[in-house]
DOZAZA-347648 format. One record per residue: x, y, z of N, C-alpha, C in turn; residue number from 1. Coordinates in Angstrom, 1 decimal, padded with zeros to 4 digits. Each point is the difference from the previous one (the first is absolute). Example, Ala and Ser with C-alpha at 12.3 -4.5 7.8 and 13.67 -1.06 7.14 Angstrom:
REM DOZAZA-347648
PT      n_x      n_y      n_z     ca_x     ca_y     ca_z      c_x      c_y      c_z     k
PT    013.2   -005.7    007.8   -000.9    001.2    000.0    000.9    001.2    000.0     1
PT   -000.4    001.1   -000.7    000.9    001.1    000.0   -000.8    001.1    000.8     2
END
This chain:
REM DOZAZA-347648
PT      n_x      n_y      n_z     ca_x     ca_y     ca_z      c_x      c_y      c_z     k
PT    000.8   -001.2    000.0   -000.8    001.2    000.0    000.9    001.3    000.0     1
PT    001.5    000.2    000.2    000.4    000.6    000.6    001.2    000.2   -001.9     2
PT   -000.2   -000.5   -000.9    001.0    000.3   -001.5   -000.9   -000.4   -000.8     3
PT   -000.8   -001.1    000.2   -000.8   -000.6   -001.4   -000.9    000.8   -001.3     4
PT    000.5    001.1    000.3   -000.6    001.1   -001.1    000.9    000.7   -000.9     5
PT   -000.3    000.4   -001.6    001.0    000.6   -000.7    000.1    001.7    000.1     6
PT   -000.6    000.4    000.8   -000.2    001.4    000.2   -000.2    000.7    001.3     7
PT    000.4    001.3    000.4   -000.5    000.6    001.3   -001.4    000.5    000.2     8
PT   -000.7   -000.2   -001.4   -001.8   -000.1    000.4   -000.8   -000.8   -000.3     9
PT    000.8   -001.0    000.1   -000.6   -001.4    000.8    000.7   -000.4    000.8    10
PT   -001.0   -001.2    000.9    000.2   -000.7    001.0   -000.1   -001.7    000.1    11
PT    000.3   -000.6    000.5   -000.5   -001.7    000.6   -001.0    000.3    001.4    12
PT   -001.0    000.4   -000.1   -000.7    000.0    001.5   -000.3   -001.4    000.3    13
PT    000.5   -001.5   -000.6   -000.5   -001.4    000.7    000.9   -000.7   -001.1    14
PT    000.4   -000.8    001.1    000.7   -001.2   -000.9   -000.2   -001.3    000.8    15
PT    000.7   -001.2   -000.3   -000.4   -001.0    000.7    001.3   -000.8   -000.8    16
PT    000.9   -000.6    000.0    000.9   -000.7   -000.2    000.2   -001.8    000.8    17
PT    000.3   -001.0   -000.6    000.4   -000.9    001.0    000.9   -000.8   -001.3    18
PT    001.5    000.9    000.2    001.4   -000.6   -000.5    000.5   -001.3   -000.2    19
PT   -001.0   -001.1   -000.7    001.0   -001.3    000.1   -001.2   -000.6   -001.4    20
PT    000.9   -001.2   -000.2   -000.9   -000.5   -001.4   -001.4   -000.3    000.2    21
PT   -000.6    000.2   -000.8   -001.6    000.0   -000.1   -000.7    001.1    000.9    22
PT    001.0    001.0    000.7   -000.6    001.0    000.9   -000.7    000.7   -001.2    23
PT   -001.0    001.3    000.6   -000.6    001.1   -000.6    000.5    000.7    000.5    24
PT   -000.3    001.3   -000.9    000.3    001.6    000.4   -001.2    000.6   -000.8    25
PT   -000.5    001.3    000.7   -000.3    001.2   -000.6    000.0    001.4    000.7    26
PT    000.4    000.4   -001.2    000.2    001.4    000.5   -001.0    001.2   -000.6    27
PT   -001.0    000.9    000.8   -000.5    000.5   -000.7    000.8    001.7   -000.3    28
PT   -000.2    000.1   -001.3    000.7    001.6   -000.3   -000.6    001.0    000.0    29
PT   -000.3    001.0    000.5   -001.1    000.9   -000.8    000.6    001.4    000.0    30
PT   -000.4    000.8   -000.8   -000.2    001.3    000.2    000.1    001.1    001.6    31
PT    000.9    000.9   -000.1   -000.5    000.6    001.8   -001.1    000.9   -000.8    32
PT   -000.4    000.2   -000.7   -001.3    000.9   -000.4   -001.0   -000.7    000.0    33
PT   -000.4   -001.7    000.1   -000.7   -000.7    000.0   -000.1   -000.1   -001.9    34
PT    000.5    000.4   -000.7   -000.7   -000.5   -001.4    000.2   -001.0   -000.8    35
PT    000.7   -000.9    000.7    000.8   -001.2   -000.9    000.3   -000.8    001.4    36
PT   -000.5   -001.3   -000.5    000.6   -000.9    000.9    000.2   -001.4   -000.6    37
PT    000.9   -001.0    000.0   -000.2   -001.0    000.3    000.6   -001.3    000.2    38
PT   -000.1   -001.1    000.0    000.5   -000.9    001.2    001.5   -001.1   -001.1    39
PT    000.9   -000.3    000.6    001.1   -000.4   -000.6    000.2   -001.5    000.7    40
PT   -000.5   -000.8   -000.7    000.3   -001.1    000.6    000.6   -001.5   -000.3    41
PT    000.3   -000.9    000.6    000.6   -001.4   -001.1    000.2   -000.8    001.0    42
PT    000.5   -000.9   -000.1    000.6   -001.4    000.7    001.6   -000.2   -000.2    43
PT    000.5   -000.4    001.0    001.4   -000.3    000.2    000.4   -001.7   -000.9    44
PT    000.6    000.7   -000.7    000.9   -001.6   -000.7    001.1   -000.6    000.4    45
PT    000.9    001.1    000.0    001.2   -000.5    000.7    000.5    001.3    000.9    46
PT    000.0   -000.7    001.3    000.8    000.7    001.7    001.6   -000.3   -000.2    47
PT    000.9    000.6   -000.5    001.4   -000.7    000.8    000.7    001.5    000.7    48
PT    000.1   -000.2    001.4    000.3    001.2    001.0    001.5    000.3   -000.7    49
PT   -000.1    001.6   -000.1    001.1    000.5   -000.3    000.5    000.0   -001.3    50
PT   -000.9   -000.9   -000.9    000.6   -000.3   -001.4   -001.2    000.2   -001.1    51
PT   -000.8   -000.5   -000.2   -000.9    000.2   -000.7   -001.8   -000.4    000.6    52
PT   -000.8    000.7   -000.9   -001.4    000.1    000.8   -000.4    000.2   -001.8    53
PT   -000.8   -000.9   -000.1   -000.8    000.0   -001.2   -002.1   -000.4    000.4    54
PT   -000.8    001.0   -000.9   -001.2   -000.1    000.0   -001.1    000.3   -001.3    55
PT   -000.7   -000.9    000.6   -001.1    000.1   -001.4   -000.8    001.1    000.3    56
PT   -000.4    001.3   -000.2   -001.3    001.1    000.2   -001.0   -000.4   -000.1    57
PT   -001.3    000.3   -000.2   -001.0   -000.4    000.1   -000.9    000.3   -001.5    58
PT    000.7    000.6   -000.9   -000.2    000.3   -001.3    001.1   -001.2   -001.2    59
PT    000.5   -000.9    001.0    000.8   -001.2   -000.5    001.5    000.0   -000.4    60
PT    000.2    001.8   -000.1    001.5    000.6   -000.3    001.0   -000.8    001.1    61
PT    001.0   -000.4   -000.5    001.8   -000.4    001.2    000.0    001.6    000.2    62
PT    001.0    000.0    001.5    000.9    000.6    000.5    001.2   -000.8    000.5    63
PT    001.1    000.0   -000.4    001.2   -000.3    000.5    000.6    001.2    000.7    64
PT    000.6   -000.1    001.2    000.8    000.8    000.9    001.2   -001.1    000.6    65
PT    001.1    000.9   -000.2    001.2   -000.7   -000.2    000.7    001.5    001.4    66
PT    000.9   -001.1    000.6    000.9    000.8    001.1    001.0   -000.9   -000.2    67
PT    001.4    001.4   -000.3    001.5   -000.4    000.1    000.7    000.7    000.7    68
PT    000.5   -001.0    000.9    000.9    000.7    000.8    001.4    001.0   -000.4    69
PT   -000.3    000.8    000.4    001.7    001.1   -000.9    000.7    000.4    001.3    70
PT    000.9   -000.1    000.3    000.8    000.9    001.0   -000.3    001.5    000.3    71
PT   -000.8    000.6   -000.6   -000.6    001.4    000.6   -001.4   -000.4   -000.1    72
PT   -000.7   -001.4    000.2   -001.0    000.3    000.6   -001.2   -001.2   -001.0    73
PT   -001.2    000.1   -000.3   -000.7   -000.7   -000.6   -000.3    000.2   -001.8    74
PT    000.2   -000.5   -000.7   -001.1    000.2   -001.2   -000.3   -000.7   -000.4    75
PT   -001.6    000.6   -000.1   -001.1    000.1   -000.5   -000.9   -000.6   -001.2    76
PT   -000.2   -001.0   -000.8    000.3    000.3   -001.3   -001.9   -000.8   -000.2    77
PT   -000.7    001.0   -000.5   -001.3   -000.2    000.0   -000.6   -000.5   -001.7    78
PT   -000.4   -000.8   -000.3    000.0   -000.5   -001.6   -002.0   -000.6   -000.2    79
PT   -000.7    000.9   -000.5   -001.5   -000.3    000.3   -000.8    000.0   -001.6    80
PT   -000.7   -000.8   -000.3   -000.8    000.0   -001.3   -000.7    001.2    000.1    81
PT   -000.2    000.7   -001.3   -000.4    001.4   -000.1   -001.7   -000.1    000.0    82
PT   -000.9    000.9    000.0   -001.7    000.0    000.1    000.1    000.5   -001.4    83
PT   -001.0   -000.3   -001.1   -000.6    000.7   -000.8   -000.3    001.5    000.5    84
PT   -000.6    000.7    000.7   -000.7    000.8    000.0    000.9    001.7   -000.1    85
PT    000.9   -000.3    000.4    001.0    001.0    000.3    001.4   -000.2   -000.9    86
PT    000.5    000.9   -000.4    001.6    000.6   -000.2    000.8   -001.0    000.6    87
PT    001.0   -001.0   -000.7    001.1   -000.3    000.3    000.9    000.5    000.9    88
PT    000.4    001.4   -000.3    000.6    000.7    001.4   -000.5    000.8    000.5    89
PT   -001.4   -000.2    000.1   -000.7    000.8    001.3    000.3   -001.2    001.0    90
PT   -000.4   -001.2   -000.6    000.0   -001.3    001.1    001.1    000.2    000.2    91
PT    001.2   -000.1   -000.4    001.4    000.3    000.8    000.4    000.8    000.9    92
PT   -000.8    001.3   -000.3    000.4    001.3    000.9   -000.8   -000.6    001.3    93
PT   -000.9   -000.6    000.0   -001.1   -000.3    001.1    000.5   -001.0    000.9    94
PT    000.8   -000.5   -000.6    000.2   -001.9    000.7    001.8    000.9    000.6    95
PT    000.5    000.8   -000.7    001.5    000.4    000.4   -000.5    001.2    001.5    96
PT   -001.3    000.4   -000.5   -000.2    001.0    001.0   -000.6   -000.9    001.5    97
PT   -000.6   -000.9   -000.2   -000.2   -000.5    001.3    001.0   -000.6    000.4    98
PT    001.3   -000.4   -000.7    000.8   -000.9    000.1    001.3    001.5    000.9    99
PT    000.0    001.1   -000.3    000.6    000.7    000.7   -000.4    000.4    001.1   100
PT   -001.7    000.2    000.2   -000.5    000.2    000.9    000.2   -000.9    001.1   101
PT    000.1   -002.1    000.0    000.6   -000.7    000.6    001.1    000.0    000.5   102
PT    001.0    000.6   -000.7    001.6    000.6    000.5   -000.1    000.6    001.1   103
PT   -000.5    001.7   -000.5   -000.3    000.9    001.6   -000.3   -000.4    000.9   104
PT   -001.4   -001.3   -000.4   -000.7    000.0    001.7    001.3   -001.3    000.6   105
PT    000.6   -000.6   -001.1    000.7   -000.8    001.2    001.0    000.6    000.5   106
PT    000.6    001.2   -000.7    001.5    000.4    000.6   -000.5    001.0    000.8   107
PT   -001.3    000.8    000.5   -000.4    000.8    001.1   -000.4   -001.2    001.3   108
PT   -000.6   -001.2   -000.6   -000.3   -000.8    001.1    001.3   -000.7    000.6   109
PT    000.8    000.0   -000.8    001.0   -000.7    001.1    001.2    001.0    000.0   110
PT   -000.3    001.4    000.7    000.9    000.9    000.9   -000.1   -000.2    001.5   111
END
């Protein structure tokens, strides 16, 4: 609730996660103006702690998320089937912007 959004006017006000294979997640997105909302969800395929986390959405697209260890620290490397409905790199800017937004909240959470 606290990164899961590609912008500062939106929000995650509810999510629900449970991190391991065949777990669920969703997260809902919306608007802080209330005009847009809605829910981002999928199933866990593959859990491996610290290394990779892969899932199915709920619209049937993969996400692969990939973590390598580097000597200054973690990366990241996020690789997702695209949606018809939108721009190629708008989907990029959106999935890089929540993906930076997850950076800040962990490097303010663990000061």
């Amino acid at each position: 609730m606290h990164w899961a959004f590609a912008s500062d006017d939106w929000e995650a006000p509810a999510s629900v996660n449970d991190l391991k294979v065949g777990g669920k997640f969703k997260t809902t997105m919306a608007a802080k103006d209330n005009s847009a909302s809605f829910d981002f969800a999928g199933v866990y395929t593959v859990v491996q702690e610290h290394v990779l986390i892969e899932y199915d959405m709920s619209d049937s697209r993969h996400v692969k998320v990939e973590f390598h260890q580097l000597p200054e620290g973690v990366k990241v490397i996020t690789t997702f089937d695209p949606e018809d409905e939108n721009p190629m790199e708008m989907q990029r800017s959106g999935w890089q912007a929540i993906s930076d937004n997850f950076k800040k909240y962990v490097e303010t959470s663990n000061q």
